[in-house]
C-alpha positions in Angstrom: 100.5 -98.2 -66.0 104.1 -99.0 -66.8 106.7 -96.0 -66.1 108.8 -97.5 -68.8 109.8 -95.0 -71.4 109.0 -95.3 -75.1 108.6 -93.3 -77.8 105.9 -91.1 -77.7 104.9 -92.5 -82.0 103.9 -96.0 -80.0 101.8 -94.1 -77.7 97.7 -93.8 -78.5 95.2 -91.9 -76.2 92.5 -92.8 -74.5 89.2 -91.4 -76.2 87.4 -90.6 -73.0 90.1 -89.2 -71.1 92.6 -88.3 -73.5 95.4 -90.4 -71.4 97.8 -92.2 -73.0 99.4 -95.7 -73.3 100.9 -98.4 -75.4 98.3 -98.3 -78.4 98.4 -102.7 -77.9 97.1 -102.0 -74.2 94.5 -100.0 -74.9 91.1 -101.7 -74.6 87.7 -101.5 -77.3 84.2 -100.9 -75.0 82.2 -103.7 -76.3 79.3 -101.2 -76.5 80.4 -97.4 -77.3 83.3 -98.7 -79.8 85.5 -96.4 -77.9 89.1 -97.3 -76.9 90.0 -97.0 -73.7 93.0 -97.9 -70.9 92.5 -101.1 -68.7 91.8 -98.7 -65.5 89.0 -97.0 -67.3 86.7 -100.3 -68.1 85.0 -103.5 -66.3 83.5 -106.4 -66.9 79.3 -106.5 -67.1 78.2 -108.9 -64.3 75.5 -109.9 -66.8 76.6 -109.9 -70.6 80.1 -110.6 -69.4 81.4 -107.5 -71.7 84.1 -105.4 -71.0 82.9 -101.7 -71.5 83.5 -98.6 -70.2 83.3 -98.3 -66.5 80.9 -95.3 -66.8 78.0 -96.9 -68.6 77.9 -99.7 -65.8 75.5 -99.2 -63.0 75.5 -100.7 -59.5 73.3 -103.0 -58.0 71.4 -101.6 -55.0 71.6 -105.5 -53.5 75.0 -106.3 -53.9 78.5 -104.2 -55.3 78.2 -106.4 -58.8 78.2 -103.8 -61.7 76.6 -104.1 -64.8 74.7 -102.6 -68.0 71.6 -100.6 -67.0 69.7 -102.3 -69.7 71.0 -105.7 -68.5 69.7 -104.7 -64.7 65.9 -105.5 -63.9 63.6 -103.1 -61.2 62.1 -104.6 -58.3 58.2 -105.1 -58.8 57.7 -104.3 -55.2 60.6 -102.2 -54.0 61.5 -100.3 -57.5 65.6 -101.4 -56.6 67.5 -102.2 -59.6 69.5 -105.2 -59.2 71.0 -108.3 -61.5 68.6 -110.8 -62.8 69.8 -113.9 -61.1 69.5 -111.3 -57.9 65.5 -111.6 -58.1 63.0 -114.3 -57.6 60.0 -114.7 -59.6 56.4 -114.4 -57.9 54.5 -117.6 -58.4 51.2 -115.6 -58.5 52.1 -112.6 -60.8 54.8 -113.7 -62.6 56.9 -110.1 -61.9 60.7 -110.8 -60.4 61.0 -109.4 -56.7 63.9 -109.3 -54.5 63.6 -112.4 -52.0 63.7 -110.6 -49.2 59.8 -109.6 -50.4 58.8 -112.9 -50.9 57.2 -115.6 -48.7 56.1 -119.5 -48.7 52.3 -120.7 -48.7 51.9 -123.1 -46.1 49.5 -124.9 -48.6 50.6 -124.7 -52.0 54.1 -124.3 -51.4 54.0 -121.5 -54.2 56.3 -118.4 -53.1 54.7 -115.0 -53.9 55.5 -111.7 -53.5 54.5 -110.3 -49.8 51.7 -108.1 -51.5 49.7 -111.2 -53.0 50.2 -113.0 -49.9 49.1 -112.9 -46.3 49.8 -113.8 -42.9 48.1 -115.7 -40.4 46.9 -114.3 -36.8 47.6 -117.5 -35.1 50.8 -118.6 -36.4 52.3 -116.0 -38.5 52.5 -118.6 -41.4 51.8 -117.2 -45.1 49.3 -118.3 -47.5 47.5 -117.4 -50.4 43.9 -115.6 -49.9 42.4 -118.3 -51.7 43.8 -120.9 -49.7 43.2 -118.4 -46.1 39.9 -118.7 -43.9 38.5 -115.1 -42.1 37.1 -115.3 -38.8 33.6 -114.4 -38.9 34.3 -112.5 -34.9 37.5 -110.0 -36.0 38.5 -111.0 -39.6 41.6 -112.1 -38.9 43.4 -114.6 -41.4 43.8 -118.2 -40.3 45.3 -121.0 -41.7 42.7 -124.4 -43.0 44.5 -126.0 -40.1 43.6 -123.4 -37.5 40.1 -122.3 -38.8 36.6 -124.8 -37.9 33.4 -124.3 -38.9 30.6 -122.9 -36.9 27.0 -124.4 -38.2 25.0 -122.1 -37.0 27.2 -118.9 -37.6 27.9 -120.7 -41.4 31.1 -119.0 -41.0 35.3 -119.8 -39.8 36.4 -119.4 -36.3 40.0 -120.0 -34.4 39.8 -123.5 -33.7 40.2 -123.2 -30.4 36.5 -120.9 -30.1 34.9 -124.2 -31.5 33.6 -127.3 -30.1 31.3 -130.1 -31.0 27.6 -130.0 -29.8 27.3 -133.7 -27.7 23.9 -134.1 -29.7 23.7 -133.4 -32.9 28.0 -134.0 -33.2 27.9 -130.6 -35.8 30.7 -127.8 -34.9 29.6 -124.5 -32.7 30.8 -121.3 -31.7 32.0 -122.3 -27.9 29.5 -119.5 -26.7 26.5 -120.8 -28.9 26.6 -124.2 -26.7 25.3 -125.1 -23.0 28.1 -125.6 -20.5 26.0 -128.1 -18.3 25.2 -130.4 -21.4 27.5 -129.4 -24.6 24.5 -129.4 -26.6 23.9 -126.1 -29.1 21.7 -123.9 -26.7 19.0 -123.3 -29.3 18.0 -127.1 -29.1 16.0 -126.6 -25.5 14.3 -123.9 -26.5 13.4 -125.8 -29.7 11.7 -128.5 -27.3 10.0 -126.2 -25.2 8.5 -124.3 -27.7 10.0 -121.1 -26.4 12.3 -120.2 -29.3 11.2 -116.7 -30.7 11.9 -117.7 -34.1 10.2 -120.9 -33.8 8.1 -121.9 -37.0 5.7 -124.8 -38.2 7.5 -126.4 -41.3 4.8 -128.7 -43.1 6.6 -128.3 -46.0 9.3 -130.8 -44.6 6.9 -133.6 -43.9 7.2 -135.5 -47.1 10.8 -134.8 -47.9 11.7 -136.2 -44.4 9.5 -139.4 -44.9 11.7 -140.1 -47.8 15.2 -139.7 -46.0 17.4 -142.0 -43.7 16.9 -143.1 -41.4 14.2 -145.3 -41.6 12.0 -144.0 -39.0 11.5 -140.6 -40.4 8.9 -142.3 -42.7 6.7 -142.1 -39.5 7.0 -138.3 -39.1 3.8 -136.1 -39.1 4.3 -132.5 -37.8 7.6 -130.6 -38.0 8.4 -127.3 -36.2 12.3 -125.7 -37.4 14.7 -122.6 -36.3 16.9 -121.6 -38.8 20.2 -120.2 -38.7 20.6 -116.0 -39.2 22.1 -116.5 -43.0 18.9 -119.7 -43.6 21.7 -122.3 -44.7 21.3 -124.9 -41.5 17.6 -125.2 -40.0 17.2 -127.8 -36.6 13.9 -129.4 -37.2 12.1 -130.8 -34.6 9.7 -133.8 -35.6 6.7 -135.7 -34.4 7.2 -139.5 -35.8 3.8 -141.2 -34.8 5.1 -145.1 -34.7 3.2 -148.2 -34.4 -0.1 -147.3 -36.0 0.0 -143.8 -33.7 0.2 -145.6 -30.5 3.7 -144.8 -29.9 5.0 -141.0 -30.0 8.5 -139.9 -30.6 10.1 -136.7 -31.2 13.7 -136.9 -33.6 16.2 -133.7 -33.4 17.2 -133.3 -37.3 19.7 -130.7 -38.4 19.0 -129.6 -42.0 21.3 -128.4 -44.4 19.5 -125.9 -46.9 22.0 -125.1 -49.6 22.8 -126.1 -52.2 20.3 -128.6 -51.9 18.8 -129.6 -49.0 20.6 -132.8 -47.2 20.3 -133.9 -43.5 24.0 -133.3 -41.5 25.1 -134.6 -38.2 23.7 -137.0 -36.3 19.8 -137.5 -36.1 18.3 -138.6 -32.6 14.8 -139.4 -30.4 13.5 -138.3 -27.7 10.8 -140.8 -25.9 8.7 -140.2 -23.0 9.6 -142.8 -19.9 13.0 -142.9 -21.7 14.9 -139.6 -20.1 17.6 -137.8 -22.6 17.8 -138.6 -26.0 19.2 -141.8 -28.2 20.8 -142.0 -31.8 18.5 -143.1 -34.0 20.1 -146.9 -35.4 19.2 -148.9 -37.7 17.3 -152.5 -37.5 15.9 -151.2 -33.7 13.0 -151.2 -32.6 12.4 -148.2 -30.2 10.5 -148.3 -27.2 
């Protein structure tokens, strides 16, 4: 304030605190109606207006002032802060500070950190929908560090997976022979010494009717399945050649949601040691 000295019939008085000044410097707070010196109002960060400095409230982000109704609350933290201060969640639409907000790796959609989560492996962030849980711990992966295992029907690291050298379907490291990288269940399925070993007539005829070729010559069928039933490994006796030639073919089964054969289907033949894929146009020994 000026210490100039007028007369005291130009002078008006502030109507909150009763201080006085020159009645053209006094200023109207766009909201109360009240008039008021320069010292005692500020501009609204938001609207803009210049009110009293008592109705503004500060932002617990930054040292901006504005209207309380203009302010919004956090949806995660409860701080009230500006508008253009928050970021809107692309899954629930609420505004959050950014400092709560993260990045899918898949969808690119940013979301607040409680409709979001974080992978084991990498510490990336994706949506649950767009996550894979290991079947060992439940920990969170992302689609590029998850692989399937067949016979657990479930998401592993992909580091605890590897490919079984016969039927070319993903396994659980620990679920496959270290001499031969086949899946371990297959020699007991030769040998008959599988506990859970069962006849499967009931495969006969579908298999006659599937690719490749040669399976039209199957006549007996013994399967394991998998602990959840989705994958069966069927073992088949293909009587060739009128019955004068016997083979045995290594099928893996897929049993939901309809039944399909998966991997790679091979034959076994006696004077022919090991196993061969199954190709088309041959004529097996």
């Amino acid at each position: 304030m000026s210490h100039v000295l007028v007369d005291r019939d130009h002078l008006a008085a502030s109507d909150r605190s009763g201080r006085l000044a020159l009645d053209r410097k006094l200023v109207v707070c766009a909201e109360s109606g009240q008039r008021l010196l320069p010292d005692e109002t500020a501009r609204c960060a938001v609207t803009g207006k210049v009110v009293d400095r008592e109705l503004l409230q500060k932002s617990d982000l930054s040292a901006a002032n504005a209207l309380p109704a203009s302010m919004i609350k956090c949806a995660v933290t409860g701080k009230v802060c500006l508008p253009n201060e928050l970021e809107k969640c692309g899954v629930t639409g609420e505004l959050v500070i950014p400092s709560k907000i993260e990045t899918c790796v898949v969808t690119g959609i940013r979301a607040q950190c409680n409709q979001i989560v974080q992978s084991v492996v990498s510490g990336r962030w994706l949506l649950p929908k767009k996550s894979r849980r290991s079947i060992r711990d439940g920990g969170i992966l992302c689609p590029d560090e998850a692989a399937w295992c067949h016979w657990s029907e479930g998401w592993l690291q992909e580091s605890e997976i590897r490919k079984c050298t016969r039927t070319n379907l993903t396994f659980s490291t620990e679920l496959l022979d270290i001499r031969t990288g086949e899946f371990n269940g297959i020699g007991h399925l030769f040998s008959g010494t599988h506990p859970k070993m069962e006849n499967a007539p009931h495969l006969v005829a579908w298999l006659k009717q599937q690719e490749p070729r040669q399976l039209k010559s199957t006549e007996n069928t013994w399967l394991i399945q998998s602990r959840k039933g989705g994958i069966s490994l069927v073992w088949a006796d293909l009587h060739m050649a009128f019955g004068f030639r016997r083979r045995n073919a290594l099928i893996a089964v897929s049993n939901h949601p309809e039944r399909k054969i998966i991997g790679r289907v091979t034959l076994n033949s006696k004077g022919h040691p090991g196993w061969k894929e199954f190709e088309e146009n041959r004529s097996w020994p």
